[in-house]
Rosetta silent file (secondary structure, phi, psi, omega in degrees, C-alpha in Angstrom):
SEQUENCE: XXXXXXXXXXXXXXXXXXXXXXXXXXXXXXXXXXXXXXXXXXXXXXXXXXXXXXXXXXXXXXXXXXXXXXXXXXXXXXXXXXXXXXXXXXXXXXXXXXXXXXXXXXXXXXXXXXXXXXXXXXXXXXXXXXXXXXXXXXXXXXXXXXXXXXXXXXXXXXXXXXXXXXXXXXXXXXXXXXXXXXXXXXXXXXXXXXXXXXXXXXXXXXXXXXXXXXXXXXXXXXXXXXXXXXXXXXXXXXXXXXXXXXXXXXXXXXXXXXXXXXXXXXXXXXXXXXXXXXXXXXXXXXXXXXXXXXXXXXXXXXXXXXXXXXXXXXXX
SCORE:     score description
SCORE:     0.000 S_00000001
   1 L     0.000  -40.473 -171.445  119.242 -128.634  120.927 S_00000001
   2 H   -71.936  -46.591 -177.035  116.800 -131.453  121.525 S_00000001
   3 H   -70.414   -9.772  173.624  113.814 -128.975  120.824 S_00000001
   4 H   -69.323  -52.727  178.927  115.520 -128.155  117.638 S_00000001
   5 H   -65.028  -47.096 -176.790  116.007 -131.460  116.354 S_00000001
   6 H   -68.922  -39.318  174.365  112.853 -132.926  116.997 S_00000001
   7 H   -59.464  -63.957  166.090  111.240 -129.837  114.562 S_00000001
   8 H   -16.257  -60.547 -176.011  114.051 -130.741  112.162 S_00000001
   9 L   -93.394   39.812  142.836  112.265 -134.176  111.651 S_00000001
  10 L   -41.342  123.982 -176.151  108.653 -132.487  111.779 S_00000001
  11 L   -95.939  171.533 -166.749  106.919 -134.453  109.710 S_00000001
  12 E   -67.691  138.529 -173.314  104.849 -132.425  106.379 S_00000001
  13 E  -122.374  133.040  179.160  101.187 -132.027  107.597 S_00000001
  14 L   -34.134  170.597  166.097   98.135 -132.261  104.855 S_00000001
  15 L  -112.452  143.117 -175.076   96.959 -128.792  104.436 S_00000001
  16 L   -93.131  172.340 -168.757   93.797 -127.515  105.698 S_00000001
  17 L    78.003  -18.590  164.316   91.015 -125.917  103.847 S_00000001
  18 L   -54.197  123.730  172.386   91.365 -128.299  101.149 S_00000001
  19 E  -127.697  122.724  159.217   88.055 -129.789   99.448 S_00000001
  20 E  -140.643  146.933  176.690   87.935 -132.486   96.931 S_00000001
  21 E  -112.794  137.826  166.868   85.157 -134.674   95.754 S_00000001
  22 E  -115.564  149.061  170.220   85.726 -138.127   93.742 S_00000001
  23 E  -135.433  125.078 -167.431   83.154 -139.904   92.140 S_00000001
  24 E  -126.720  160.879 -179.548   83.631 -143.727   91.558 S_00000001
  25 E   -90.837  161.179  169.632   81.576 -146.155   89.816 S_00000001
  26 E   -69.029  160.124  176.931   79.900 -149.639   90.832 S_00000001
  27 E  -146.036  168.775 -175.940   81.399 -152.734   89.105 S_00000001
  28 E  -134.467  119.249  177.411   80.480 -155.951   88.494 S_00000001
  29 E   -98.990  134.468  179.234   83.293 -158.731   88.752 S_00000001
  30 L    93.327  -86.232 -167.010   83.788 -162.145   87.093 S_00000001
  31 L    27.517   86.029 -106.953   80.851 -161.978   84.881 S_00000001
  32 L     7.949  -78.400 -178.492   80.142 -165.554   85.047 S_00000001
  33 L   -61.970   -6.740 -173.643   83.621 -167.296   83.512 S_00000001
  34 L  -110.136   95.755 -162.421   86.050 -164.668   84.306 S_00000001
  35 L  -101.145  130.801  141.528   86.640 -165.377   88.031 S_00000001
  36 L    87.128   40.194 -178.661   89.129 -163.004   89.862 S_00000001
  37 L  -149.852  -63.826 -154.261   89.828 -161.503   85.683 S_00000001
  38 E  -119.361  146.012 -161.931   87.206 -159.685   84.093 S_00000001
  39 E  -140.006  141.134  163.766   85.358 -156.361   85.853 S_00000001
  40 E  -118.492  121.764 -166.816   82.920 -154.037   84.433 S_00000001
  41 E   -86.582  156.536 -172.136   82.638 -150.478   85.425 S_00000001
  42 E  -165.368  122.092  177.043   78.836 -149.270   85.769 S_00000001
  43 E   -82.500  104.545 -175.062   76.803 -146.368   85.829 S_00000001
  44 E  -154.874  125.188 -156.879   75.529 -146.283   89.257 S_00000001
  45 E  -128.204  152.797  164.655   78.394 -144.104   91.322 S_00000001
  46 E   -87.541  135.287  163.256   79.496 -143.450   95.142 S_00000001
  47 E  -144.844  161.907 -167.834   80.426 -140.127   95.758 S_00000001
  48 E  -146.327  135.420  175.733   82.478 -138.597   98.518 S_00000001
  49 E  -107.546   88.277 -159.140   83.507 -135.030   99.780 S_00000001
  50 E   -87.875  129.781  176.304   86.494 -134.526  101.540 S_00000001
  51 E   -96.177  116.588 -155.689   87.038 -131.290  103.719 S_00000001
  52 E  -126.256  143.509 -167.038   90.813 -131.153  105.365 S_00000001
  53 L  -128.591  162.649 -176.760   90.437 -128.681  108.712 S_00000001
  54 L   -92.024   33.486  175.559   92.875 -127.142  110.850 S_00000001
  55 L  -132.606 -170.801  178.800   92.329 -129.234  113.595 S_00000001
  56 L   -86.571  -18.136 -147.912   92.415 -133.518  114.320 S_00000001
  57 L   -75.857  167.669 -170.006   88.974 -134.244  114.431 S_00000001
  58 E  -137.811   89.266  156.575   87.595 -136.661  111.783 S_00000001
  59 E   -82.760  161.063  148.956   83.502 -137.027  111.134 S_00000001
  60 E  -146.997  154.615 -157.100   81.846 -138.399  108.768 S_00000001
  61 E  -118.057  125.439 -172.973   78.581 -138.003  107.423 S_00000001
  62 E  -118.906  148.256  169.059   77.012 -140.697  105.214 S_00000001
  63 L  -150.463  104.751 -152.535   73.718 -140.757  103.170 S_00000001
  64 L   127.767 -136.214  175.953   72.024 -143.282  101.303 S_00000001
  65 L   -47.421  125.790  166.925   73.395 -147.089  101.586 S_00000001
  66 L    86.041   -4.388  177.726   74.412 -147.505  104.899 S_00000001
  67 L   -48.771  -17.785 -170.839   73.149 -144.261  106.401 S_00000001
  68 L  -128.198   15.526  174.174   72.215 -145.874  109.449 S_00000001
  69 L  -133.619  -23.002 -170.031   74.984 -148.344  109.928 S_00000001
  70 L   -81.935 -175.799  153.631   78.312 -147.467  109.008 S_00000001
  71 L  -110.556 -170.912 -159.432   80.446 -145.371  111.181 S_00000001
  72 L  -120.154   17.211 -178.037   80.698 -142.055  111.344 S_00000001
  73 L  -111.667  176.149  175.331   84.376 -141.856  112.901 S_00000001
  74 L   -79.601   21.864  164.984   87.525 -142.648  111.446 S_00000001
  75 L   -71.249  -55.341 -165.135   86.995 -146.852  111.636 S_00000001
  76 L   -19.215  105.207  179.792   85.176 -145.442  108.499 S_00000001
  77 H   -25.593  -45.928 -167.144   86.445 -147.488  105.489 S_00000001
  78 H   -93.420  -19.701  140.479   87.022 -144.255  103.613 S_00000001
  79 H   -53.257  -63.933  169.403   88.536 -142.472  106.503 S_00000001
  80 H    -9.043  -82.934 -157.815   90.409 -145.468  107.650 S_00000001
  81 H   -48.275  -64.494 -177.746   92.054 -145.699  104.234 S_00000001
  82 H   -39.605  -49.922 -162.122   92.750 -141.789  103.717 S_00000001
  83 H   -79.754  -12.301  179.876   94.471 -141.356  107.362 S_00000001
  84 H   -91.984  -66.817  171.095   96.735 -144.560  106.564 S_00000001
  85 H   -46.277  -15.049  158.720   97.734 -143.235  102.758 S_00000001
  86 H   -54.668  -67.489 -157.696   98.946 -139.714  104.695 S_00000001
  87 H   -33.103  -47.400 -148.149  100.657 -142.087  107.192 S_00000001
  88 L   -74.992   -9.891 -152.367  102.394 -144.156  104.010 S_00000001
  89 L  -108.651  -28.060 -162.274  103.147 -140.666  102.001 S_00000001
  90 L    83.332   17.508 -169.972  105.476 -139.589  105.722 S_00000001
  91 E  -100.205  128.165  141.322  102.718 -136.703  106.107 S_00000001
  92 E   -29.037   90.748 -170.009  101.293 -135.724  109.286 S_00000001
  93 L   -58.768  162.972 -172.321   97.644 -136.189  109.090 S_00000001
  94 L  -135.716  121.068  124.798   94.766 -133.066  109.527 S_00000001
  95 L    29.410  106.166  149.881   91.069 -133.002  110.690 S_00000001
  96 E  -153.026  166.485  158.683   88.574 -133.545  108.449 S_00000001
  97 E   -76.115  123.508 -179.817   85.032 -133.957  107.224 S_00000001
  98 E  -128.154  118.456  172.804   83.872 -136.732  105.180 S_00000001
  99 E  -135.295  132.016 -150.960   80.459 -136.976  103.383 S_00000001
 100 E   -96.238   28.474 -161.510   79.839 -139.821  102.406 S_00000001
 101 L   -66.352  109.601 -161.652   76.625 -140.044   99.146 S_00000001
 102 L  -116.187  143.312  175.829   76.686 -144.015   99.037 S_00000001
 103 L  -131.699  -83.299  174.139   73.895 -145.179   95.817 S_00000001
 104 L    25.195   93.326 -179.008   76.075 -148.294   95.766 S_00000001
 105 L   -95.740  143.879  172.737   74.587 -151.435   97.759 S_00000001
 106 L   -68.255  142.793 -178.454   76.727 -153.092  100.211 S_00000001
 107 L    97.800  -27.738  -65.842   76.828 -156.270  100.293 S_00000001
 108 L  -174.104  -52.453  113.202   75.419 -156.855   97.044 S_00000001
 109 L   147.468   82.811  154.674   78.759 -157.974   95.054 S_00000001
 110 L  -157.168   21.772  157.259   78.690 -154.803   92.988 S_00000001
 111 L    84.631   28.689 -166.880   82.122 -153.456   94.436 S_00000001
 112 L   -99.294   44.214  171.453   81.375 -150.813   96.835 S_00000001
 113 L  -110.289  -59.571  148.461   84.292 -151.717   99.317 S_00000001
 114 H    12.402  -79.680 -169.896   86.247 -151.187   95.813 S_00000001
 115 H   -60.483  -41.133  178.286   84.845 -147.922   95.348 S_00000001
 116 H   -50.365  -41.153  176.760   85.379 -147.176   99.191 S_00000001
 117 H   -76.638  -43.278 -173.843   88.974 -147.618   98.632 S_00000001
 118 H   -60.527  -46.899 -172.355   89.676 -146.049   95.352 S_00000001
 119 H   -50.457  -26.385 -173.628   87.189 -143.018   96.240 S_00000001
 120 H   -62.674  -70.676 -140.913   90.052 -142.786   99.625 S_00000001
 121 H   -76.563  -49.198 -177.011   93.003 -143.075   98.085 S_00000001
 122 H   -64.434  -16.093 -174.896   92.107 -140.843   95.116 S_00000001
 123 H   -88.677  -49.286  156.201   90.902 -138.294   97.505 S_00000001
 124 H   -50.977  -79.349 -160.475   94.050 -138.558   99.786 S_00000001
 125 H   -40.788  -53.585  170.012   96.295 -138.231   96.781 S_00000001
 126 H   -30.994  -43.235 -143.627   94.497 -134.917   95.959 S_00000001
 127 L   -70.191  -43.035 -149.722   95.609 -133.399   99.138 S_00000001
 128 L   -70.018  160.578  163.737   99.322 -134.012   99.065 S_00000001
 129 L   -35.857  165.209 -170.318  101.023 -130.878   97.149 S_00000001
 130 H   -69.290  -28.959 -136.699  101.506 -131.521   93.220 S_00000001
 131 H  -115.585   -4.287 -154.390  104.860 -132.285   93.029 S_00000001
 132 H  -132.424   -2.306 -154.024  103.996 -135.423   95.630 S_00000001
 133 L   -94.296  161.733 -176.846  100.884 -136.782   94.106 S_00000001
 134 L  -114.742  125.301 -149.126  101.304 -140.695   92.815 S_00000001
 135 L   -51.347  170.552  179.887  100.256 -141.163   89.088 S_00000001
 136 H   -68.261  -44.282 -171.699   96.652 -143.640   89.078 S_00000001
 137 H   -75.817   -4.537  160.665   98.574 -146.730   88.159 S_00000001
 138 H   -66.076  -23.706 -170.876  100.341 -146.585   91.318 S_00000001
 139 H   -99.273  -35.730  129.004   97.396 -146.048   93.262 S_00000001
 140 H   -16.234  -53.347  160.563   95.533 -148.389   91.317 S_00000001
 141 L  -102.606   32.282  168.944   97.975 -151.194   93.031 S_00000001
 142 L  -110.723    4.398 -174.435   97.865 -149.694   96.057 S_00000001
 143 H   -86.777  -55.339 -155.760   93.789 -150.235   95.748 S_00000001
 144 H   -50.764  -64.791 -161.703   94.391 -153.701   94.292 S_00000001
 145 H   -53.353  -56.317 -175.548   96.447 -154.546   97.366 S_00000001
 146 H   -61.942  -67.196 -165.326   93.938 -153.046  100.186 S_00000001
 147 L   -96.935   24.906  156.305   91.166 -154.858   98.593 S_00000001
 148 L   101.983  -24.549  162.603   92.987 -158.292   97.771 S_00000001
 149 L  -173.373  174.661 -148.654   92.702 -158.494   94.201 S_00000001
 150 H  -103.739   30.811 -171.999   91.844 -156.406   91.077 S_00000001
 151 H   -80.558  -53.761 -158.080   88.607 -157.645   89.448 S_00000001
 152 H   -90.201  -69.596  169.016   86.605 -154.660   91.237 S_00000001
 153 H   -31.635  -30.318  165.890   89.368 -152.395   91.550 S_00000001
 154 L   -81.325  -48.152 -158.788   90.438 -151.694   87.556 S_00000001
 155 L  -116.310   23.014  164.972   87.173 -150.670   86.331 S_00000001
 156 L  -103.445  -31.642  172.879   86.279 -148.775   89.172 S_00000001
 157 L   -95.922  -38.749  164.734   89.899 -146.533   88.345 S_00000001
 158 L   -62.305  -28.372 -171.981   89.468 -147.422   84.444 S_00000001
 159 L    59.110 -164.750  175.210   86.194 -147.482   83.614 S_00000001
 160 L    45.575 -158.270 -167.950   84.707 -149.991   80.622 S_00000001
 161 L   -85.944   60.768  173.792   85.911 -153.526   80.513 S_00000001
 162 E   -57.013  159.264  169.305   89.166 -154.618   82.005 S_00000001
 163 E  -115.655  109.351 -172.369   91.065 -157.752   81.895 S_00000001
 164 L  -130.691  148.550 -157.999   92.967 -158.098   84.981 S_00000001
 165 E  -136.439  156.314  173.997   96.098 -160.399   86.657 S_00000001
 166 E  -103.815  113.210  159.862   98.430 -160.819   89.553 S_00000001
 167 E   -42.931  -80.599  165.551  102.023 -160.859   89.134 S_00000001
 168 E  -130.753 -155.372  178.467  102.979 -161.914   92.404 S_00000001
 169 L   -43.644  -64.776 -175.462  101.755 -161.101   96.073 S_00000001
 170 L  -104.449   30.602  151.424  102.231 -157.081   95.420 S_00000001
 171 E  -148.976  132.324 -161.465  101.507 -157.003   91.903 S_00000001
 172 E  -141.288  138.564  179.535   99.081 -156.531   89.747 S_00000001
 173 E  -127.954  164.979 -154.659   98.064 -155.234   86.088 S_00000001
 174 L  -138.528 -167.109  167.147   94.900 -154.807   84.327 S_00000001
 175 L  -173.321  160.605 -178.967   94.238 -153.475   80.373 S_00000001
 176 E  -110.697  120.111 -164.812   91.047 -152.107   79.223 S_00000001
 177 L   -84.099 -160.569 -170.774   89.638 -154.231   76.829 S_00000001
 178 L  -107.298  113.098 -151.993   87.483 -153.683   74.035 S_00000001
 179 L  -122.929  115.650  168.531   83.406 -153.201   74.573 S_00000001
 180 L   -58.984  139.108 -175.180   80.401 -152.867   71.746 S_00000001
 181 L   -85.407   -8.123  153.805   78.675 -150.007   72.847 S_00000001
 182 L   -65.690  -23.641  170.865   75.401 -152.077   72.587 S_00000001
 183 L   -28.202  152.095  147.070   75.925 -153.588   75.448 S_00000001
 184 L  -151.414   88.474  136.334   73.131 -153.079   78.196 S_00000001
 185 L    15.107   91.816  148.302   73.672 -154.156   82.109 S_00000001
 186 E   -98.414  140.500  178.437   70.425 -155.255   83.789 S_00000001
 187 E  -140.257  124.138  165.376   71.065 -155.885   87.726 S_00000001
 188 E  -109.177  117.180 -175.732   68.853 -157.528   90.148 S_00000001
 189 E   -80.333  107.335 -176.796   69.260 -156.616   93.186 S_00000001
 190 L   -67.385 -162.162 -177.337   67.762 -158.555   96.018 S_00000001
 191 L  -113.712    4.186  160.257   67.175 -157.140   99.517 S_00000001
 192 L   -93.348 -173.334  174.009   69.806 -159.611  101.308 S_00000001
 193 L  -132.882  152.178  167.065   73.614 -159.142  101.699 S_00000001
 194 L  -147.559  143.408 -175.398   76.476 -161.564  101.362 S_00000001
 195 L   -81.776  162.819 -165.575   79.914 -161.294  102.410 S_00000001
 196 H   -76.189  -25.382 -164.870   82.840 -161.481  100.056 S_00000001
 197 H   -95.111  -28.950  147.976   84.330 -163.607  102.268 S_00000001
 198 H   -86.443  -14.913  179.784   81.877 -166.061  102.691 S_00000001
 199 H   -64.796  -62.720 -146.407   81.020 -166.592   99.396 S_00000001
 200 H   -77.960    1.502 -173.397   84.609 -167.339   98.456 S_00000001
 201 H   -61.662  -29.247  161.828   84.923 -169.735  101.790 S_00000001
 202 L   -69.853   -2.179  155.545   82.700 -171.813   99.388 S_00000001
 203 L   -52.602  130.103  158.954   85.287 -172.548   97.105 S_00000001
 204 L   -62.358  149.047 -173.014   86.936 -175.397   96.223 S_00000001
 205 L  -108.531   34.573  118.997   90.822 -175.231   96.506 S_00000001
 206 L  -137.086  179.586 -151.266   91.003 -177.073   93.340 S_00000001
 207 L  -151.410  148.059 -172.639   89.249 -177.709   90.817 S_00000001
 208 L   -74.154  173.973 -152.723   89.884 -180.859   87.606 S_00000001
 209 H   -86.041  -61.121  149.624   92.144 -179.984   84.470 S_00000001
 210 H   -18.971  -72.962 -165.671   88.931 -180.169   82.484 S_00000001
 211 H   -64.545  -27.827 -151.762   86.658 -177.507   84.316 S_00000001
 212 H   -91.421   -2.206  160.450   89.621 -175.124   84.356 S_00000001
 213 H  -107.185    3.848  151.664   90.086 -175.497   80.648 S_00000001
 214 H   -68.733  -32.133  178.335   86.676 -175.231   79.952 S_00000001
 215 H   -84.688  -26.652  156.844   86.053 -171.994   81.536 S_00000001
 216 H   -41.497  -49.862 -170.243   89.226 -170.529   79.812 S_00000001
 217 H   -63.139  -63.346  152.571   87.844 -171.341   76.608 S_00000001
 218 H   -14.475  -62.887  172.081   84.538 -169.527   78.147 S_00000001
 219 H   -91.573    6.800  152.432   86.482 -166.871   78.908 S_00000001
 220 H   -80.372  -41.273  170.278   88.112 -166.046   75.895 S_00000001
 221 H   -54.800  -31.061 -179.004   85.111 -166.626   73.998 S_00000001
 222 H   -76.228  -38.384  149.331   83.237 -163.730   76.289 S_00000001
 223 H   -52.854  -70.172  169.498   85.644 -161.419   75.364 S_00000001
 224 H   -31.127  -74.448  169.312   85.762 -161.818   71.990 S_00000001
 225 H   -37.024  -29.924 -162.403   81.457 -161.524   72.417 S_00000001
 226 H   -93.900  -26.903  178.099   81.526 -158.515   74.586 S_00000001
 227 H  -108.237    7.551 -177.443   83.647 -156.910   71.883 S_00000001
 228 H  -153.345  -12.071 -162.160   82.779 -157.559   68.360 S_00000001
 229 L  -139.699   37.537 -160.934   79.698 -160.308   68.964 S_00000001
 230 H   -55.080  -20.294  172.323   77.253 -159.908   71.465 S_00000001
 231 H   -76.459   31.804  154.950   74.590 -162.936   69.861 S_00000001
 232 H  -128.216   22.169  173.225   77.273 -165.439   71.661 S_00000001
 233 H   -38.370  -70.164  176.865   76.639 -163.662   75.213 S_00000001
 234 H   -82.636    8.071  118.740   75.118 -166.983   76.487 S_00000001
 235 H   -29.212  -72.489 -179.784   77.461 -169.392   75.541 S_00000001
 236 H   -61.072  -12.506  176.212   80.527 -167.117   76.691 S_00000001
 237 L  -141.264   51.409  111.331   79.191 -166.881   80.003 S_00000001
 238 L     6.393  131.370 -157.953   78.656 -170.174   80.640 S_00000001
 239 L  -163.458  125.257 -158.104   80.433 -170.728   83.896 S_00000001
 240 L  -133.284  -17.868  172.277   81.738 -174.185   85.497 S_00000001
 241 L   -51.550  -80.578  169.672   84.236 -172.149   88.371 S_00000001
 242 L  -100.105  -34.953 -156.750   82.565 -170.412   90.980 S_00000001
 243 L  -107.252   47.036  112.042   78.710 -169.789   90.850 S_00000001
 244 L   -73.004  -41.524 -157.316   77.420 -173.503   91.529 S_00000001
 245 L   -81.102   -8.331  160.720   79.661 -173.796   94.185 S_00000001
 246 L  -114.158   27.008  161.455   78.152 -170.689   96.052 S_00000001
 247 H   -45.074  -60.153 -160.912   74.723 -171.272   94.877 S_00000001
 248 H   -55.190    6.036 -165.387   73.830 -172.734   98.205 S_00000001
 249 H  -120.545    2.400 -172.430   74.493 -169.396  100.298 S_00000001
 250 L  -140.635   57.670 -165.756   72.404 -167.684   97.643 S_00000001
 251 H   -75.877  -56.015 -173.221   69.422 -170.181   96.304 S_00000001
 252 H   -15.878  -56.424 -176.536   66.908 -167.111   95.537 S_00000001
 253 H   -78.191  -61.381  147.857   69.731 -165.642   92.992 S_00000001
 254 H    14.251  -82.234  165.213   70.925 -169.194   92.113 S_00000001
 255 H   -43.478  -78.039  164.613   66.977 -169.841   91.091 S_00000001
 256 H   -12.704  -81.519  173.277   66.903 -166.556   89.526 S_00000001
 257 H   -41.323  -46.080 -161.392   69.953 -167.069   87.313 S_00000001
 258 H   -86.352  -36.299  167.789   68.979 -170.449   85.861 S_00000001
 259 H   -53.824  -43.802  179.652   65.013 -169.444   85.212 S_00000001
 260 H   -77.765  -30.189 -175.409   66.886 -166.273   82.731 S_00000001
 261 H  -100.206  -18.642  168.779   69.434 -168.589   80.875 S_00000001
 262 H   -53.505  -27.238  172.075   66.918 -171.542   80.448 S_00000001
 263 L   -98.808   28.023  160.246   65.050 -168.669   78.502 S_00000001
 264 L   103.496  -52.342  176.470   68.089 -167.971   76.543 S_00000001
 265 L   -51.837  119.643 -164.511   69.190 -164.889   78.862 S_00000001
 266 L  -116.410  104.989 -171.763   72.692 -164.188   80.157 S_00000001
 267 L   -61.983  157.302 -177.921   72.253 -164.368   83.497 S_00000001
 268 L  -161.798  178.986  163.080   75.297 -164.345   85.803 S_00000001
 269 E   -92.289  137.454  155.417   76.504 -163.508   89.813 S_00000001
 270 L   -95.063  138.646 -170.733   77.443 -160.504   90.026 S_00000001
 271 L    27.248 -125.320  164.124   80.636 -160.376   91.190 S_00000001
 272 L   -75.785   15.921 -177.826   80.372 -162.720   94.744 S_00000001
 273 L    83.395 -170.106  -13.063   76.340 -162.016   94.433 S_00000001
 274 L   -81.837   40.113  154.676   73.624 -162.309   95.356 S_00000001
 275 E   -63.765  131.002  163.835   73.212 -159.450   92.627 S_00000001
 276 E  -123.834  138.811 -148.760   72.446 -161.009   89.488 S_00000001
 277 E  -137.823  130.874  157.446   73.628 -159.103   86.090 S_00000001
 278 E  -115.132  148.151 -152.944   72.335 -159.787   82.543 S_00000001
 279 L  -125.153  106.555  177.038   74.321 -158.931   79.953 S_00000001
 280 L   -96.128  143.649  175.842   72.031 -157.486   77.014 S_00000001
 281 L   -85.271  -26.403 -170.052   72.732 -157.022   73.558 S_00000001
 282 L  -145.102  147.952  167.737   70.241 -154.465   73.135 S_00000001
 283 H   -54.257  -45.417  177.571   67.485 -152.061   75.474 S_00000001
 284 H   -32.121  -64.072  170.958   64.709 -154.275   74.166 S_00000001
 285 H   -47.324  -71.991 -167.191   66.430 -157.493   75.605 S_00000001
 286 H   -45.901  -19.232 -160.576   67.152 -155.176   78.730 S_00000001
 287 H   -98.754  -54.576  150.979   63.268 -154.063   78.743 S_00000001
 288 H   -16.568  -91.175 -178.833   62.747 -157.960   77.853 S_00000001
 289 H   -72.930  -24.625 -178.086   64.231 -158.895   81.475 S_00000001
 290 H   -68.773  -31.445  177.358   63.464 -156.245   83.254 S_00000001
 291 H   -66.820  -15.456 -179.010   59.401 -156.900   82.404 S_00000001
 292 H   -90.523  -18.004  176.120   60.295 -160.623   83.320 S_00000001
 293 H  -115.754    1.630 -177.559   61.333 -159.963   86.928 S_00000001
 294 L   -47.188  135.751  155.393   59.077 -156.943   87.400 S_00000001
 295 L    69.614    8.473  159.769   57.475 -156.471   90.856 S_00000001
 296 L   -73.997  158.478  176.003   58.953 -159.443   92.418 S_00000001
 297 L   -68.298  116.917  177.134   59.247 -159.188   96.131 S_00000001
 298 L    85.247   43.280  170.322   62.531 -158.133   97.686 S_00000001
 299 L  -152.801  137.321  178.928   64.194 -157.301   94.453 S_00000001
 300 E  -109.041  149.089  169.810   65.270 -153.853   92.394 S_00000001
 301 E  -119.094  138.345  175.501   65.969 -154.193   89.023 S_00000001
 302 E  -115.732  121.349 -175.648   68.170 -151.409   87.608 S_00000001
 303 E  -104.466   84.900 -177.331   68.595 -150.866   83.867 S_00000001
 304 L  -107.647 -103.262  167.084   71.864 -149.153   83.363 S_00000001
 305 L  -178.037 -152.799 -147.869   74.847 -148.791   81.242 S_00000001
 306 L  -119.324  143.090  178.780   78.566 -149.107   80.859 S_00000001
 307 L  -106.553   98.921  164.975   80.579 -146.221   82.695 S_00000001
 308 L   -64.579   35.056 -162.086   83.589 -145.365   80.146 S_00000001
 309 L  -139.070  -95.663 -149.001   85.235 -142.970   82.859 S_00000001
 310 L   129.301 -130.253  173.997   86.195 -144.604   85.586 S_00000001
 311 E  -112.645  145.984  177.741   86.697 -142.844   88.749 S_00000001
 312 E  -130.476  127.723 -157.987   86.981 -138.734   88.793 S_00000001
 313 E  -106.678  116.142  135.325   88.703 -136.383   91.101 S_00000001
 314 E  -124.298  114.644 -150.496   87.493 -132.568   91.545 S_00000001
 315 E  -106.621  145.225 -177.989   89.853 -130.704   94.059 S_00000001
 316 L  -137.200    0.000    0.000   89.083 -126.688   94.772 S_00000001
């Protein structure tokens, strides 16, 4: 009777043999006035291939960013996440192989603990049977949650330009905003890292009635520019919130930023830095900064574009 019972509550175990690969994009957060609000999806993508085996073991294999540092067990952010989203589903976890193709840099405040989660979750979700899987905006605030708020997180599941908010503790909604397709992304990357966490540890935990209704104003105005006006880029993103007060953990980008908008350009942190993102109206302007920062030491400059997708799931 006892051996009976205990099968009775067997819990449902992933199925092996299962492969699916997601591919999620980089983001950019904030982008200058919209702190912990406005996120830009961007093409420069993580991608990851999950293998589900008929056994426990868990590897992972990573290549690119981080090839020689992360781990290669299930502490792995993107394992980590996957074998906890079984637990939370009541499924019995499986085995598996994880390869890891990271282009994304860590550290960098371009959102690739963001992608690490969504790329999990979306990958997990594949697994469960059809009838079990949980639609993206659920998973989307189960992203939100794991990585503390949704600035990174929407336009890494959304793609384009979100605008995004917290309800309460455990809730949060986003909308996809409106974008001119002129747009053009330049991002300089240095060759440090900074943590998310110290950066915001530089925050004040207020701020006067003034700055916070100047940078509203900022940030309404950036929308409006990102979607119908793009000559008022460096006005809207004008920024009085966040990036003086974590200049000092970043002076290189800091420096950086203020040498591009004293010449008109609009320079920003990307997301907590020290990536710095200019927001072009045109490839000239992008050609424009990238020839202005060319060949500095310890810095990549990437000249990309706007990722309209989002994140992508193929399961076989």
């Amino acid at each position: 009777m006892q051996t009976q019972a205990a099968s009775s509550y067997a819990l449902p175990r992933i199925a092996s043999g299962q492969t699916v690969s997601v591919r999620v994009p980089a983001t950019s957060a904030n982008l200058g006035p919209g702190f912990d609000v406005l996120g830009l999806a961007l093409n420069v993508h993580d991608e990851i291939r999950l293998e589900t085996k008929n056994d426990d073991a868990v590897s992972v294999l990573v290549e690119g960013e981080g090839a020689a540092s992360l781990p290669s067990d299930e502490t792995h952010l993107v394992a980590r996440t996957i074998r906890e989203f079984w637990a939370a589903e009541g499924c019995e976890p499986t085995g598996f192989v994880l390869t890891a193709k990271n282009v994304i840099p860590h550290g960098r405040g371009m959102g690739s603990s963001a992608a690490a989660i969504v790329s999990a979750l979306w990958a997990a979700n594949a697994t469960l049977p059809e009838d079990k899987q949980l639609e993206p905006v659920e998973l989307f605030q189960r992203a939100a949650i794991l990585e503390g708020h949704p600035d990174n997180v929407a336009p890494a599941v959304f793609g384009g330009l979100t605008i995004s908010w917290q309800d309460d503790l455990d809730s949060f909604g986003t909308v996809r905003a409106q974008l001119d397709p002129h747009l053009v992304p330049v991002l300089l990357v240095p060759d440090v890292e900074l943590s998310t966490h110290r950066a915001r540890g530089l925050l004040p935990a207020s701020v006067p009635h003034s700055v916070a209704a100047a940078n509203g104003g900022r940030v309404g105005l950036l929308v409006h520019s990102l979607a119908v006006d793009l000559s008022l880029l460096h006005l809207a993103t004008e920024d009085e919130l966040h990036q003086n007060f974590r200049a000092e953990a970043m002076p290189d980008s800091a420096a950086t930023i203020r040498e591009l908008r004293d010449a008109g350009y609009a320079a920003v942190v990307s997301g907590a830095g020290p990536t710095v993102m200019v927001l072009c109206s045109s490839h000239s302007v992008a050609q424009e900064v990238a020839d202005r920062v060319a060949g500095r030491e310890g810095w990549r400059v990437l000249l990309t574009s706007v990722d309209e997708n989002g994140v992508r799931v193929e399961g076989h």
